[in-house]
N, C-alpha and C positions, 0 to 999 in steps of 0.2 A: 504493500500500500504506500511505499515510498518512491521517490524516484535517486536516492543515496545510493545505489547499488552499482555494482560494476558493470552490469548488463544495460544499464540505463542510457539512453542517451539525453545527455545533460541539456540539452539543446530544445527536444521535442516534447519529451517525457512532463505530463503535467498529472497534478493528482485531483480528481475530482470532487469537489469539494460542492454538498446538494447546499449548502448556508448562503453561499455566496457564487451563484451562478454566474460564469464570465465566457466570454463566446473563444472557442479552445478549435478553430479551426484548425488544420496542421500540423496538431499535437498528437499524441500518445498516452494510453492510461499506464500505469505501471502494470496492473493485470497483463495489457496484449504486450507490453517489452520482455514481463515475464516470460511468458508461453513462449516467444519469440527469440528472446535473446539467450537465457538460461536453461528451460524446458530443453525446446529445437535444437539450439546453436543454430541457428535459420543462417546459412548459407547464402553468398550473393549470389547464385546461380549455381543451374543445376551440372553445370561441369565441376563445382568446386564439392567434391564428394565432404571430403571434414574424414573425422577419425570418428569412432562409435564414442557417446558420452558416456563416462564411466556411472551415473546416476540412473540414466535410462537403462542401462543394461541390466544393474542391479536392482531395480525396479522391477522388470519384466523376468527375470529370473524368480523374484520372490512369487509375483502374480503365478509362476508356470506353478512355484511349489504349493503356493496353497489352493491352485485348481485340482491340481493331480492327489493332496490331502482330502478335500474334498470328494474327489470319483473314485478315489483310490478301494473302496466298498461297494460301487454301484449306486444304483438309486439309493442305499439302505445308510450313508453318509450322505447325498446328493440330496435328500429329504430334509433331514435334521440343518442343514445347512439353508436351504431353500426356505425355510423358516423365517430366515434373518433377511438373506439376499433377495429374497420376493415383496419383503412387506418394511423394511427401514428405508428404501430408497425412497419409499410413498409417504413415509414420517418428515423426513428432509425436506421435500418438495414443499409437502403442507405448510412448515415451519418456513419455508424463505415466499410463499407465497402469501401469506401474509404478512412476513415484514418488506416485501419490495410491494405491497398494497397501500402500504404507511409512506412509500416515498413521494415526493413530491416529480410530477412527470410520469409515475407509474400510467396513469389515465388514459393518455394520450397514445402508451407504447400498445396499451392492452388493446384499444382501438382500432390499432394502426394492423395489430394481427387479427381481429374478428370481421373488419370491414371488407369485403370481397374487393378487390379490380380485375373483372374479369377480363380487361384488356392485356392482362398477363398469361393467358389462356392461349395466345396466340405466338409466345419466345419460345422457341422450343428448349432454353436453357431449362427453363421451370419447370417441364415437364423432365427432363434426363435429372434435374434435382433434387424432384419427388420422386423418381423411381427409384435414384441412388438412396435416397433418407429410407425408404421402404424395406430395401432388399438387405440394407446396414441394419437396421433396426430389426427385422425381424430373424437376421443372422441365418436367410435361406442359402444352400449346397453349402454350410460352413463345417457341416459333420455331424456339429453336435446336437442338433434336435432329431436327424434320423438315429446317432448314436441312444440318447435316453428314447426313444419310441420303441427301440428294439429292445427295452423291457416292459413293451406292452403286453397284456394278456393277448389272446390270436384275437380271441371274439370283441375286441374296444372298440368302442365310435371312434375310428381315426378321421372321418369327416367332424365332428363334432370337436373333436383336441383343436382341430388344425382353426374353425371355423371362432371357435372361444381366445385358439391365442392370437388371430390375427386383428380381431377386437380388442382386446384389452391393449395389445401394444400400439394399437392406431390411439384408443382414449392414452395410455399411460405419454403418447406423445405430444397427443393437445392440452394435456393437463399440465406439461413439462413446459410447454409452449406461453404458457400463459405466465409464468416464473419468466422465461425470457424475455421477451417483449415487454413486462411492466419494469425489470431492470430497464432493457434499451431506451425504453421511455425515456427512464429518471436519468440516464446518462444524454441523452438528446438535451433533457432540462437544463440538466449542469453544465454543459459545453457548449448550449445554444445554437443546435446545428441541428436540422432533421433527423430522422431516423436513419434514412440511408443512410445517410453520411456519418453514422455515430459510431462504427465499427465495418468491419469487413465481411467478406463472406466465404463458405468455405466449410469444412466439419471441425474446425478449431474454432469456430465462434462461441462453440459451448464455452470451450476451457477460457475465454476473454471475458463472455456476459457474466460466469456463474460466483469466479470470484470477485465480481465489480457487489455482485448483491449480498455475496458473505462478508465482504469488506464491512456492508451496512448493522453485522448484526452485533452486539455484544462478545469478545473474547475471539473475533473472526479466526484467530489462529485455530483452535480448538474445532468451530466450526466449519474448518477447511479440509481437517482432518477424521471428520465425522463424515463428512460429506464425496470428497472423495475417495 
């Protein structure tokens, strides 16, 4: 939430402040320098490979061990686990949807996603972005949902599995959507610029909007690490 960091660029990096809204064209939050400069190590093109970050590696080795802890029993850990993993993500969400309800600009963002323009109907960009957001989201030929199906009984409604989880994941995505957009609002507020214009686009927007709204909450460290 600072811009004191060494990934920072001292120049653009400004920290968004909802008290004292001032028009931040050309600037950067510390969230997206984060993701960008520390996260990434974001590259100036795509010829400059870089070397693996020693953070992300160790990251993504832990995630491998505690998937493989998890299945490591079949459904019969993948259950007990599922417990936590199915229904705390939906605790979270609640919790920062209501405090990005409390921000000032949230209004406008929520708007900005429930108001149709279906003059967007016509970029074919929109559509290849709904069907990437779809096929990511619902993690279809990635293995693992034919993996756990094949400890279905023979006789399951597997029309009925497939028909319940492509439901909830399309709501668990508009319910996620509404957390976003009333951040991007309150960031439009604070920097005085439309919504387009208040961040990028891309499957990294997540990780730029989400800590802009834990930034908002009491102890955000705590909640950063709850949350992601």
């Amino acid at each position: 939430s600072t811009c004191d960091n060494w990934w920072n660029n001292k120049t653009t990096c400004k920290v968004i402040d909802s008290a004292n809204p001032t028009s931040m064209n050309g600037t950067t939050s510390p969230a997206t320098e984060y993701y960008q400069g520390y996260v990434l190590h974001k590259s100036k093109g795509f010829e400059d490979f870089g070397t693996p970050v020693w953070h992300m590696t160790l990251c993504l080795l832990l995630a491998w061990i505690i998937a493989c802890l998890s299945l490591i029993k079949g459904v019969k850990s993948l259950g007990k686990v599922s417990y936590v993993t199915a229904i705390f993500p939906y605790i979270m969400l609640t919790v920062l949807m209501v405090r990005t309800a409390t921000l000032e600009g949230s209004l406008m963002g929520v708007k900005y996603y429930v108001i149709p323009d279906f003059s967007k109907l016509k970029n074919l960009s929109a559509w290849t972005d709904a069907a990437t957001q779809i096929i990511f989201s619902l993690g279809c030929c990635n293995g693992g949902l034919i993996c756990m199906s094949s400890y279905n009984k023979f006789k399951n409604n597997c029309y009925r599995d497939a028909v319940s989880v492509a439901i909830v994941n399309c709501c668990t995505s508009i319910y996620a959507g509404f957390v976003v957009f009333a951040t991007l609002g309150f960031m439009a507020h604070a920097k005085k610029v439309g919504i387009d214009d208040v961040m990028g686009k891309g499957p990294g927007l997540i990780f730029k909007v989400y800590p802009e709204a834990l930034n908002q909450m009491p102890v955000p460290v705590l909640w950063s690490i709850l949350f992601f």
